[in-house]
VEXDREN-2710 file (C-alpha; in Angstrom, 1 decimal):
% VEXDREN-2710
k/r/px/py/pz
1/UNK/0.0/0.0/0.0
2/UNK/1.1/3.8/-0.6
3/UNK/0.2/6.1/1.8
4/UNK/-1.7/8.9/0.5
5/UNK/0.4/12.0/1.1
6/UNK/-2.5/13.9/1.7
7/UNK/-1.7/16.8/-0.2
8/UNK/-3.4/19.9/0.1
9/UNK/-5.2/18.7/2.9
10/UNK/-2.7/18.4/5.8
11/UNK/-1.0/21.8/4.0
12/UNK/-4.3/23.3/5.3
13/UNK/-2.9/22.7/8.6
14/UNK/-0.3/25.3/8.9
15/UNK/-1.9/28.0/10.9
16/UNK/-2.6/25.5/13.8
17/UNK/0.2/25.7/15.8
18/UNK/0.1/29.2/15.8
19/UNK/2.2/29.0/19.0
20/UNK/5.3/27.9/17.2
21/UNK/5.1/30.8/15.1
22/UNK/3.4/31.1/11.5
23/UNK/6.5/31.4/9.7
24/UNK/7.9/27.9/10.9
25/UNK/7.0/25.0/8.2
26/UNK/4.5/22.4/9.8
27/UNK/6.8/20.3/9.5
28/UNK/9.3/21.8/11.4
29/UNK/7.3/22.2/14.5
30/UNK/5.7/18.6/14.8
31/UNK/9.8/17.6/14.5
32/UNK/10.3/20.1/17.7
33/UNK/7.7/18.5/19.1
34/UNK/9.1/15.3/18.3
35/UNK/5.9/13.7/16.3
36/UNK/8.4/12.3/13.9
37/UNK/6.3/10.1/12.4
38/UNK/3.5/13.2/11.5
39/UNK/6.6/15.2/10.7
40/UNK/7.9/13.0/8.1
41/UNK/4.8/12.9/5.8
42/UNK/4.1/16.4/6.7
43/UNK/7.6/17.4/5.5
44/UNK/6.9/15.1/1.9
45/UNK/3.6/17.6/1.6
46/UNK/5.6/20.9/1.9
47/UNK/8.4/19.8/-0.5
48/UNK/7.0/17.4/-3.2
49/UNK/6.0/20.5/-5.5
50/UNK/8.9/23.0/-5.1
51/UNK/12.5/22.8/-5.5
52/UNK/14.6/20.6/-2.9
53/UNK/17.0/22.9/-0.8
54/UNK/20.0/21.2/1.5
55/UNK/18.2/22.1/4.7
56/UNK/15.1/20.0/3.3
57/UNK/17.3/17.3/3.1
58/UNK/18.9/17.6/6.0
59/UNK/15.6/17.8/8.1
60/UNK/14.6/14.4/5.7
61/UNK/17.6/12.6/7.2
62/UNK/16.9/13.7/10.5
63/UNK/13.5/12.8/10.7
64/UNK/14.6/9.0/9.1
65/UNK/16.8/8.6/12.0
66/UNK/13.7/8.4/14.3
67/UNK/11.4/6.8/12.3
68/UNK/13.6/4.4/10.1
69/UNK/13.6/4.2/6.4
70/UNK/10.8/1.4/5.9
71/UNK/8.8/3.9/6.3
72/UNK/9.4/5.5/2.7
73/UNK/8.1/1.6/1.1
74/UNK/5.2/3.6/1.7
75/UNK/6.3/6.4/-1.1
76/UNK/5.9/6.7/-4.6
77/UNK/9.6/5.8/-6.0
78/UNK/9.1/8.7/-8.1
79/UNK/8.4/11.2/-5.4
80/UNK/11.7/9.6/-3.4
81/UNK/13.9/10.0/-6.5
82/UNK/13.4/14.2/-5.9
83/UNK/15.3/13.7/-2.4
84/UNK/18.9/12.7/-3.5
85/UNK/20.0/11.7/0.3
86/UNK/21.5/8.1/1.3
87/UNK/18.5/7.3/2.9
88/UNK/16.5/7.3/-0.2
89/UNK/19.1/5.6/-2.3
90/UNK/19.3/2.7/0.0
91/UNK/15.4/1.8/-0.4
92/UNK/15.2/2.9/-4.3
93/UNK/18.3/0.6/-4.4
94/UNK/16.7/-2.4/-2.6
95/UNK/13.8/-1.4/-4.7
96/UNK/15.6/-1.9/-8.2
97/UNK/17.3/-5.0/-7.0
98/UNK/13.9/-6.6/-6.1
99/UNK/12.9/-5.6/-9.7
100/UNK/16.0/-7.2/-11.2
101/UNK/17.1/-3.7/-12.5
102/UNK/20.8/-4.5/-11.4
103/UNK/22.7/-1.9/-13.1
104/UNK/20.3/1.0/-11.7
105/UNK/20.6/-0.5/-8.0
106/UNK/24.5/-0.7/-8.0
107/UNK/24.3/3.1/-9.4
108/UNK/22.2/4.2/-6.1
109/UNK/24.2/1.9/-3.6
110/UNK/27.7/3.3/-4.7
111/UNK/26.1/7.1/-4.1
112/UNK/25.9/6.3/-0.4
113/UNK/28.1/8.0/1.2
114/UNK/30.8/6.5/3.1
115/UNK/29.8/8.2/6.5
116/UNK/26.5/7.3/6.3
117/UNK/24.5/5.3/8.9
118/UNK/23.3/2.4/5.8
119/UNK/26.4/2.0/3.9
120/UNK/27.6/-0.9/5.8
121/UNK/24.1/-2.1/4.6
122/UNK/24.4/-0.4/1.2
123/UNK/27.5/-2.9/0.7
124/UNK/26.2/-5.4/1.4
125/UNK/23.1/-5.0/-1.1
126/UNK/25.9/-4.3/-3.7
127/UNK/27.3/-7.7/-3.1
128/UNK/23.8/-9.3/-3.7
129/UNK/23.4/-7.3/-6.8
130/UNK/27.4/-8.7/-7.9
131/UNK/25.8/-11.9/-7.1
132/UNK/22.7/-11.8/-8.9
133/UNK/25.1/-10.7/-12.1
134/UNK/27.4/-13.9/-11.5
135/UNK/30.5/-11.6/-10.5
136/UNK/32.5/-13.5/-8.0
137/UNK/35.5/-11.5/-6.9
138/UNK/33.4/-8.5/-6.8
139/UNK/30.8/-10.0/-4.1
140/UNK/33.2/-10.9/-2.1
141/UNK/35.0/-7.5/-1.7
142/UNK/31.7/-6.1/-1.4
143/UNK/31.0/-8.5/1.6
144/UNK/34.7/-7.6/3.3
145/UNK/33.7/-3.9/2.4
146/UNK/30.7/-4.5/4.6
147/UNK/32.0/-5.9/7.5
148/UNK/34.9/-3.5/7.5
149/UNK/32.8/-0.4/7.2
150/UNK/30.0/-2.0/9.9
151/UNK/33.2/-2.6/12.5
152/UNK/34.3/1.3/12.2
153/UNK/30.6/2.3/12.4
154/UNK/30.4/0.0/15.5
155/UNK/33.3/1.7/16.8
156/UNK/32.9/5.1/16.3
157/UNK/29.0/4.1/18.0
158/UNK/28.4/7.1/20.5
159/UNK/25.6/5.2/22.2
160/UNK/25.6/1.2/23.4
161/UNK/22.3/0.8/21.5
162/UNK/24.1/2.1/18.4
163/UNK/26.8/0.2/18.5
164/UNK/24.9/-3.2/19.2
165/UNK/23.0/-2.1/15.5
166/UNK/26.5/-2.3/14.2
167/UNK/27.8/-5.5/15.4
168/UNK/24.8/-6.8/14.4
169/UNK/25.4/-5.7/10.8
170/UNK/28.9/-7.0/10.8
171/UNK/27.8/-10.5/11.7
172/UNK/25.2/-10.4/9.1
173/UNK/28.1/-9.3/6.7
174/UNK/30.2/-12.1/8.1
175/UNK/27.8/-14.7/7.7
176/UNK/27.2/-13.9/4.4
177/UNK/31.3/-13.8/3.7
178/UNK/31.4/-17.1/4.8
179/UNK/28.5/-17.9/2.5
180/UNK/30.4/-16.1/-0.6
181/UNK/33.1/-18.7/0.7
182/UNK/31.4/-22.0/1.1
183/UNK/29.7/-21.0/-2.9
184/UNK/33.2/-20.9/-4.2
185/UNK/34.1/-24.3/-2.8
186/UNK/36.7/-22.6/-0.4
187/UNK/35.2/-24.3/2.7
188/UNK/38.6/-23.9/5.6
189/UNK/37.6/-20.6/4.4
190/UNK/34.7/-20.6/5.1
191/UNK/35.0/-22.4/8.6
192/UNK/37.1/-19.7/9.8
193/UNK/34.6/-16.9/8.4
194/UNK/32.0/-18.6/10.4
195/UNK/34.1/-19.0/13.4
196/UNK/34.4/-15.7/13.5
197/UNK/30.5/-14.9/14.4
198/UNK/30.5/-15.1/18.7
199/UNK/28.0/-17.4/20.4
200/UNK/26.0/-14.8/21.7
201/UNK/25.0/-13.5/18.5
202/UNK/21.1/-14.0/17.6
203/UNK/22.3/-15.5/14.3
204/UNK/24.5/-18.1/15.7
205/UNK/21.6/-20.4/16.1
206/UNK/21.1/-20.6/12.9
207/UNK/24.5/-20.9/11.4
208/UNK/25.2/-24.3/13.1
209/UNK/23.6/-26.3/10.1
210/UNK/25.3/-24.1/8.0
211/UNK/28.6/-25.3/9.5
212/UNK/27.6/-28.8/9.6
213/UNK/27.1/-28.4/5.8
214/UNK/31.1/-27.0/5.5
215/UNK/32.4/-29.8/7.4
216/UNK/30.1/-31.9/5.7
217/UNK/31.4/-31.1/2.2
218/UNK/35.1/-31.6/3.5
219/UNK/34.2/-35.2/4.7
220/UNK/34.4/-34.5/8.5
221/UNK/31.0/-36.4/9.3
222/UNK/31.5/-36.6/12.8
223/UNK/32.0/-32.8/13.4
224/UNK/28.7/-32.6/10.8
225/UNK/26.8/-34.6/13.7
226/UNK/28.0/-32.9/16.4
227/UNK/27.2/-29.8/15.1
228/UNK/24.0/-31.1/14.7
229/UNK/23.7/-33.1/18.5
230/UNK/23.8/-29.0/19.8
231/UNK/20.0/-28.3/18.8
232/UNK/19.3/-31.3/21.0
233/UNK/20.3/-28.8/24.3
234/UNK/17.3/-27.1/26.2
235/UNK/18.7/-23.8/25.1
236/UNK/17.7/-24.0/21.4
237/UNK/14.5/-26.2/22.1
238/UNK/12.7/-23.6/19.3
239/UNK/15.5/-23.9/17.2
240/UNK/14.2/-27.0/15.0
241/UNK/15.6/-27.0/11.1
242/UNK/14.2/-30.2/9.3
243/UNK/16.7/-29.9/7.1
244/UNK/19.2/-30.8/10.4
245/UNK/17.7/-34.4/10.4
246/UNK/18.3/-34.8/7.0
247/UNK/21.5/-34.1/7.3
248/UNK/22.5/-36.1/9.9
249/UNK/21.1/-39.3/8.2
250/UNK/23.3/-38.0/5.3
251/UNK/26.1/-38.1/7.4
252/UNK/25.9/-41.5/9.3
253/UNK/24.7/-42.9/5.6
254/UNK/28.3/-41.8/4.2
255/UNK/30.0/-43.3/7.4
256/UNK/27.7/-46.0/6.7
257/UNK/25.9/-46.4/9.7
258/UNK/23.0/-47.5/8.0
259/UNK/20.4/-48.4/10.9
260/UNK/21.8/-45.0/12.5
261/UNK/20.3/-43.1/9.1
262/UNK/17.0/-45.1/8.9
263/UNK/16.7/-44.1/12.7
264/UNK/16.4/-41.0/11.8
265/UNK/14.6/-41.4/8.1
266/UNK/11.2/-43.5/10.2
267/UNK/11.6/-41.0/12.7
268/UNK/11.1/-37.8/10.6
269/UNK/8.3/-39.9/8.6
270/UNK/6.4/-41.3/11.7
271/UNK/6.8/-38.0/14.1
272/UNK/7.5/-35.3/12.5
273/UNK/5.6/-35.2/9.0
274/UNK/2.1/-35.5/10.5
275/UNK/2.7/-32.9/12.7
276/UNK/3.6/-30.8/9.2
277/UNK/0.7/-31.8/7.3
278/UNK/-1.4/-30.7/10.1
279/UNK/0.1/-27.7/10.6
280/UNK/0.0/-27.3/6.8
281/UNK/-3.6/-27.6/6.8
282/UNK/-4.7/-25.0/9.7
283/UNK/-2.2/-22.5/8.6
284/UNK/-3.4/-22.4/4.3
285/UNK/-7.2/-21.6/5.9
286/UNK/-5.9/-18.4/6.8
287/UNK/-3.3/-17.9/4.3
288/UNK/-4.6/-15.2/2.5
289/UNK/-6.0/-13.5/5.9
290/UNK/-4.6/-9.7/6.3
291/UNK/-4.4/-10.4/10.4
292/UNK/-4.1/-14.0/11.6
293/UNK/-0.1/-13.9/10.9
294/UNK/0.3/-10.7/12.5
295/UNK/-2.1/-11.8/15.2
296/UNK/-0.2/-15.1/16.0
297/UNK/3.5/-13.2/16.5
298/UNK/1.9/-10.9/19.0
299/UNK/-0.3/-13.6/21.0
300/UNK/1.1/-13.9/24.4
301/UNK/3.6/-16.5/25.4
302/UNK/1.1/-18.0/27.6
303/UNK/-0.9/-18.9/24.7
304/UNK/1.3/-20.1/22.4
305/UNK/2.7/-22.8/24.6
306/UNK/-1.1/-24.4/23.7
307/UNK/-0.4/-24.1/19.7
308/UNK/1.4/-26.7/18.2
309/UNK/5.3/-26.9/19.0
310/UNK/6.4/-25.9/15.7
311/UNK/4.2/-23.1/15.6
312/UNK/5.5/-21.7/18.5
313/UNK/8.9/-22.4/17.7
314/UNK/8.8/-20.5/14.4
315/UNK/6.7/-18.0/16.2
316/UNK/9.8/-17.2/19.0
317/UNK/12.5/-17.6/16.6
318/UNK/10.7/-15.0/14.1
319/UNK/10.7/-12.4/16.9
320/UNK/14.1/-12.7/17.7
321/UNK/15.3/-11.7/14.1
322/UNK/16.0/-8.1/13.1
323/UNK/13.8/-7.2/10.8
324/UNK/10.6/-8.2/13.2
325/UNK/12.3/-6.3/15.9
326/UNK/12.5/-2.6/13.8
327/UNK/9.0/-3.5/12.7
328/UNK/7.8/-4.0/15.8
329/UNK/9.7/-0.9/17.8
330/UNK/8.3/1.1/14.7
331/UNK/4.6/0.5/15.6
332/UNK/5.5/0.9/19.8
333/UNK/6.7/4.2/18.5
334/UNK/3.9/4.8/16.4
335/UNK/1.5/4.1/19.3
336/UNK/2.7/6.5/21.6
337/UNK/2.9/8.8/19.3
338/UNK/-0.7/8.7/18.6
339/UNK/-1.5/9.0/22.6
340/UNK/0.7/12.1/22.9
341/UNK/-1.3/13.4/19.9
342/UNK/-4.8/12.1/21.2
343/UNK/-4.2/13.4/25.0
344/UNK/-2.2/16.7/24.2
345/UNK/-3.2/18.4/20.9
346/UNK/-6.7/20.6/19.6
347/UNK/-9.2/18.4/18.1
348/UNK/-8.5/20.2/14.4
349/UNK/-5.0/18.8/14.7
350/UNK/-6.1/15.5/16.2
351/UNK/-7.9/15.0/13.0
352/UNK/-5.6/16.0/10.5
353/UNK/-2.7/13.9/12.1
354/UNK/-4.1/11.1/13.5
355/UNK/-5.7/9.4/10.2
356/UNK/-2.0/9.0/8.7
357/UNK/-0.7/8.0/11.5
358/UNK/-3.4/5.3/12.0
359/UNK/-2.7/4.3/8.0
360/UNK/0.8/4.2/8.9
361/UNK/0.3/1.5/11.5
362/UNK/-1.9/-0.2/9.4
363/UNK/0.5/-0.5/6.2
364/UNK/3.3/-2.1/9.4
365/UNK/0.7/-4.5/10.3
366/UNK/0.6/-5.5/7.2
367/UNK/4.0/-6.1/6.4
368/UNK/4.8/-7.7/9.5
369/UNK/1.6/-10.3/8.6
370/UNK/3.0/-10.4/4.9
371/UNK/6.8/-11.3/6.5
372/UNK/5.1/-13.9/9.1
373/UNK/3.2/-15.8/6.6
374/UNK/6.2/-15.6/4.2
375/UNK/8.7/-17.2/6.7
376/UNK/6.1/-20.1/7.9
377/UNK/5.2/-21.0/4.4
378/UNK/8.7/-21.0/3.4
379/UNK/9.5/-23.6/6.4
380/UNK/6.2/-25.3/5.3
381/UNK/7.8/-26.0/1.6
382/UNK/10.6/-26.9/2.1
383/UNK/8.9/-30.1/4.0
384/UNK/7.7/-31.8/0.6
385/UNK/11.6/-31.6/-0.9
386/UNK/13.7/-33.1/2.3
387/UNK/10.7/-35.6/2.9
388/UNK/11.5/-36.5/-1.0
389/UNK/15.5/-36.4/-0.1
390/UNK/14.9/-38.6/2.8
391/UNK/12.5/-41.1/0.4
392/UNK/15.3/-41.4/-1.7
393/UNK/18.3/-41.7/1.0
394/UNK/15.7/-44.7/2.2
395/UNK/16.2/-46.5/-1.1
396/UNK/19.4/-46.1/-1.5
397/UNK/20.2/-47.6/2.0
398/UNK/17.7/-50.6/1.3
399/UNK/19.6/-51.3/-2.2
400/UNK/23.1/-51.1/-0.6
401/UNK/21.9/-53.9/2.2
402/UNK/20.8/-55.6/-0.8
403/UNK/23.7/-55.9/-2.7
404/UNK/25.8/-56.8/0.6
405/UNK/23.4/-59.7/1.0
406/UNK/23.9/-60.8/-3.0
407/UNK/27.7/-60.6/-3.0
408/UNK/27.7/-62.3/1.0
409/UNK/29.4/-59.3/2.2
410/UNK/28.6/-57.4/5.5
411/UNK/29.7/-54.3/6.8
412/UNK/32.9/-54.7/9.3
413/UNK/31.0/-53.5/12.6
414/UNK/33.5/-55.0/15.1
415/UNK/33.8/-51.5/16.9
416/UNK/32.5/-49.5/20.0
417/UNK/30.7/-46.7/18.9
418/UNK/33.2/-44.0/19.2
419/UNK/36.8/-43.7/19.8
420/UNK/38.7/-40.4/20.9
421/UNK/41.2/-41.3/17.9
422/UNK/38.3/-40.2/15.2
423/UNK/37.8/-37.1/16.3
424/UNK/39.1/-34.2/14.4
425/UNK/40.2/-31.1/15.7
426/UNK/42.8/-28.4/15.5
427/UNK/45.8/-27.8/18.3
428/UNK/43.7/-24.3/19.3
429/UNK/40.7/-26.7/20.2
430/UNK/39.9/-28.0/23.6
431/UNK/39.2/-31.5/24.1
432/UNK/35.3/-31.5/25.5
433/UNK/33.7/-34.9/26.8
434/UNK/30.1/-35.0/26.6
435/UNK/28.7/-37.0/29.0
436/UNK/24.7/-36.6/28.4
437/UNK/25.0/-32.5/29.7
438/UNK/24.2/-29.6/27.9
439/UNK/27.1/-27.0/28.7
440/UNK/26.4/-23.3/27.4
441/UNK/30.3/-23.3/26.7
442/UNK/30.6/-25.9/25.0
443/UNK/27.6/-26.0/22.8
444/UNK/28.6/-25.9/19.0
445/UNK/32.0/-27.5/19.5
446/UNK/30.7/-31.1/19.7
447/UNK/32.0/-33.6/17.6
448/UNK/31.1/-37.4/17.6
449/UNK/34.0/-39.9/17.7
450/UNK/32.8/-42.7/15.1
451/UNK/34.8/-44.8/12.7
452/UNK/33.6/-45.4/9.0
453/UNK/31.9/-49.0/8.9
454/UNK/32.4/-48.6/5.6
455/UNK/34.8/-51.8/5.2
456/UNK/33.5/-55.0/4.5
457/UNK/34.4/-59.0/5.1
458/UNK/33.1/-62.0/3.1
459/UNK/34.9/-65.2/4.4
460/UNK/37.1/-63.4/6.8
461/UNK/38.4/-61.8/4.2
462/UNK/38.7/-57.9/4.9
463/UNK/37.9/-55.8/1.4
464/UNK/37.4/-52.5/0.6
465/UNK/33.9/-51.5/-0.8
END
């Protein structure tokens, strides 16, 4: 939705704060007054139809700084374009690379200047856009780029709130180094990229199965399933990734653990698939409702804890990400702005003011529904493909215990389940053992200690498959 500027209309309300003095712009005085978010439209109806001075894009910035710049979604591109200010470049440049227009969105991300609050974000758009147009070196420098210029910012922070924004923004940059990394096939690379990303970061969680899928690729199952053994701990309960289980039968399939990966395969069919279908099946009724996605992130804990699991898990997990949070903060803001309004200002004002605002709030509600529904379908799909995956793993297992039984071969399995000697691990690792026990320190540096049973005997005879 665009919000309707309401030109002509709110101009009309000039002469109503008489107090701050007639020749102040509206604008102006709702920003002394700190109604940022009245301010900001406001401000696009005084300037839309006149020539754009410095000051008017100077206040523009300012009044982006308290409101954010998801705001402008809201605005015409055409009546952005008029406001040449970093701000505007960033979301006319996230615009153009949604649209596949590449060349036009690397124009408008390079015109960020190099001071400004987005470019570490402006970066790392550019390295999307380099990705999208198959240029390798030139993502990656745009991903180092980012995390260099998000470090500085997070340095040079002058407030703790600041600088968390900016740390966040580096890991995000990091993460998707690594990523850059792992595409290119350069996965120690890519390990030490991800290493790099503290345990206390919100997107740690997630980049476990990411890792699992490095070590994976460079044959180290064992560290793959350790990786994997850390979503078991109580601290990530709403941490579930289907495509975790997957893997893991993957991995004990290639160490040839082959009851170890059917585990896993009946499991996922028996447990887990039912639970999706019905969860599939409640969650299409509403799919093209403007309010039950919205509704469900906001519904209290309490509640929730009644929903099915993996509701609720997506649910918290959703909240915790960035995006939700400045969506959310954005319509606190708005709220109390609307009270202030409501419990403070002349009813002609109240009614000129309070209709955007309420619009405003709306088009956030919105988004945040349209964002919701997009994340749960997305988990939703991606069901149908690793339940596929996992159909076909099955197969394969059952035809590989077939052929064993037609050449009168068997699998070696002579062996504990784990020796020390397996495990993997560089000189600046510690040497954890797990003994059923969930340690905060220690979660994400698991490894298993399991031999390949990948050897074979017919007759006594050791061979190699």
């Amino acid at each position: 939705m665009k919000a309707a500027l309401a030109i002509l209309t709110l101009a009309l309300t000039l002469p109503l704060l008489a107090d701050e003095g007639k020749k102040k712009p509206f604008s102006a005085a709702l920003f002394e007054k700190k109604y940022y978010f009245s301010a900001l439209n406001e401000f696009f109806v005084e300037t839309h139809n006149r020539e754009i001075i410095n000051d008017d894009l100077k206040l523009l910035e300012d009044l982006l700084y308290y409101t954010g710049i998801e705001l402008l979604e809201d605005y015409d591109s055409d009546l952005l374009r008029k406001y040449p200010t970093s701000s505007t470049r960033f979301i006319l440049g996230r615009q153009a690379l949604q649209q596949k227009k590449y060349k036009d969105a690397l124009d408008l991300f390079m015109k960020i200047h190099p001071d400004h609050r987005y470019y570490p974000e402006g970066k790392l758009l550019e390295a999307q856009v380099h990705d999208q147009q198959g240029k390798v070196s030139e993502r990656g420098e745009a991903y180092g780029a980012c995390v260099s210029a998000a470090e500085k910012s997070a340095k040079e922070a002058k407030t703790e709130k600041i600088q968390r924004y900016y740390v966040m923004v580096s890991e995000i940059c990091q993460v998707n180094k690594a990523r850059h990394l792992f595409k290119i096939e350069d996965y120690k690379a890519s390990l030490d990229a991800y290493d790099k990303i503290p345990k206390k970061s919100y997107k740690w969680p997630y980049l476990l199965l990411e890792k699992a899928w490095v070590y994976y690729q460079l044959g180290d199952y064992n560290r793959t399933l350790g990786l994997l053994t850390t979503y078991k701990s109580p601290l990530l309960s709403t941490y579930f990734f289907p495509e975790a289980e997957y893997l893991a039968a993957l991995s004990y399939f290639r160490l040839c653990l082959y009851e170890d990966s059917l585990t896993i395969i009946n499991q996922f069919y028996q447990v887990y698939r039912p639970r999706f279908q019905a969860l599939d099946s409640v969650l299409k009724k509403n799919r093209h409702s403007q309010s039950y996605f919205f509704n469900l992130m906001f519904r209290p804990e309490a509640d929730l804890k009644t929903q099915e699991d993996f509701v609720r898990q997506i649910v918290i997990r959703m909240k915790k990400q960035t995006r939700f949070s400045l969506d959310f903060n954005a319509i606190h803001k708005l709220t109390l702005e609307e009270k202030r309004i409501a419990q403070t200002e002349k009813p002609l004002i109240r009614s000129k003011l309070l209709p955007h605002l309420e619009e405003v709030k709306s088009n956030m509600m919105a988004k945040i529904n349209y964002n919701s529904k997009t994340d749960i379908f997305q988990f939703l799909d991606s069901i149908p493909f690793l339940s596929q995956e996992l159909f076909k793993l099955n197969l394969e297992i059952i035809s590989r215990k077939k052929d064993l039984v037609y050449m009168n071969k068997r699998l070696i399995a002579d062996r504990g389940r784990g020796d020390y000697d397996n495990v993997k691990r560089s000189r600046f690792e510690q040497f954890w053992t797990f003994e059923g026990a969930f340690w905060a320190d220690e979660l994400g540096d698991y490894s298993l200690g399991l031999k390949s049973n990948c050897q074979t005997l017919r007759n006594e005879l050791k061979e190699e498959e």
